[in-house]
Every structure is written in structure tokens, then in C-alpha cells.
C-alpha positions as CSV (number, residue, x, y, z in Angstrom):
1,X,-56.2,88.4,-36.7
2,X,-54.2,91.6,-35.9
3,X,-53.5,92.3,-32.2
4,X,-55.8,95.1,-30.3
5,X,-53.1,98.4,-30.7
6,X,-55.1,100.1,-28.2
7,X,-56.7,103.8,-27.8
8,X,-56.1,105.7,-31.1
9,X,-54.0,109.1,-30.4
10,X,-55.8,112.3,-31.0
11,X,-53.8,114.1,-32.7
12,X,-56.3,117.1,-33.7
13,X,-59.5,118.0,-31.5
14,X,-62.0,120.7,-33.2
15,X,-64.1,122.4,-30.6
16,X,-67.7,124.0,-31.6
17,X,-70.0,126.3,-29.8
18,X,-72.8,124.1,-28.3
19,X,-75.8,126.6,-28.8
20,X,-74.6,126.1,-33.1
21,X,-76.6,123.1,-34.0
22,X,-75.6,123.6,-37.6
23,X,-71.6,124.3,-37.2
24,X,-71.5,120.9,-34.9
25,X,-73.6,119.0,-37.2
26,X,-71.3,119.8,-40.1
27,X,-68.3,119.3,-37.7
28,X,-67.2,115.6,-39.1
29,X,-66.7,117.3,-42.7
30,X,-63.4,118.3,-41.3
31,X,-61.8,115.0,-40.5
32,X,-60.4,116.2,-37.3
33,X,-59.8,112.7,-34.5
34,X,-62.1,114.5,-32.3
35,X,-64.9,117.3,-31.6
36,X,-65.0,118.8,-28.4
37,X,-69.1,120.5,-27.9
38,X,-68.7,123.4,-25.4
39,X,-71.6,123.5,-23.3
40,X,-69.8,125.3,-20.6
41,X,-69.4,129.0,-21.8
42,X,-69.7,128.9,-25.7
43,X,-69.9,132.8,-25.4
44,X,-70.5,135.6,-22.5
45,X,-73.0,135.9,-21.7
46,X,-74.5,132.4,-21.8
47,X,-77.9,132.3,-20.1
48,X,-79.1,129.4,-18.4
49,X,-82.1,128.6,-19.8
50,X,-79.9,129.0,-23.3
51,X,-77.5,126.1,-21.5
52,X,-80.5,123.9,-21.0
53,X,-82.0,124.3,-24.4
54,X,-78.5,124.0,-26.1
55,X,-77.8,121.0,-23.5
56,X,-80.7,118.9,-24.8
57,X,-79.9,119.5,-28.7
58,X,-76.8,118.3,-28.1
59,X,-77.9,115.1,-26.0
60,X,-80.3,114.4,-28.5
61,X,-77.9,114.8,-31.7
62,X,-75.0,112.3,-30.0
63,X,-78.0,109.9,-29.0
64,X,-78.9,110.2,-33.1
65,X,-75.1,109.0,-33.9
66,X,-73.8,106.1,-35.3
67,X,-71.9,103.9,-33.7
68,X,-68.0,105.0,-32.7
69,X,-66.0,103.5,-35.6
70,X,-62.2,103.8,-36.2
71,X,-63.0,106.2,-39.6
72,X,-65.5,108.6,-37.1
73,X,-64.0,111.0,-35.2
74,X,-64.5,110.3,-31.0
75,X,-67.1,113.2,-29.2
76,X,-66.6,114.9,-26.1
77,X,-68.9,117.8,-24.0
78,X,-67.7,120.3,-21.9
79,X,-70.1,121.0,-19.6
80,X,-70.5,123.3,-16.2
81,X,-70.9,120.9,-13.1
């Protein structure tokens, strides 16, 4: 049994508008370590209600997710606190 090597490096992150359902669905396509939803500011203006609705796609798509495996690329949000 090999030894645990630890955290993989990231060595390319892809980030995607999260109000684009489609372009983040298709995101894995491009084999990049990581993919990095904006949820924050996507675009100017970026409406609130437009940040809620895009906010629970998104939650809803990463809930629909396999499991993290070594071959799938890791997920991350940017969000506004």
C-alpha cells in the first residue's frame, strides 16, 4: 500500500461566471485541477436577487456531484460575505 502523498497541487484553476449554468456545467471538459464559481461579481452590475437565484443553481449543481476523486478536478465558490 502506497503512503498518503498528501493535498494534490493545483497547478491550473478555471474560473466561470456563476449566473452560466451551462459554461460551469461543461467546465470539467477542460481538465483543469480546479474550477473556481464566482458568485461574488460575475459581471457589473450583478443584482441581488440575480446572486440569490444564481447562488442556489450553483448549491444545487455541487450537491448533484460525484464524489471528489483524484481524476475530478476539486470546486471552489467565491462568494460575497
Amino acid at each position: 500500500m502506497k503512503a498518503p502523498r498528501g493535498p494534490r497541487p493545483l497547478r491550473s484553476i478555471l474560473y466561470f461566471a456563476g449566473d452560466q449554468p451551462d459554461d460551469v456545467a461543461g467546465a470539467e471538459q477542460f481538465g483543469s485541477d480546479a474550477i473556481m464559481i464566482d458568485l461574488e461579481e460575475p459581471r457589473e452590475p450583478f443584482p441581488d436577487d440575480l446572486r440569490r437565484q444564481a447562488g442556489q443553481w450553483v448549491g444545487e449543481y455541487l450537491r448533484s456531484l460525484p464524489p471528489p476523486a483524484p481524476d475530478r478536478p476539486l470546486y471552489f465558490c467565491r462568494i460575497r460575505g
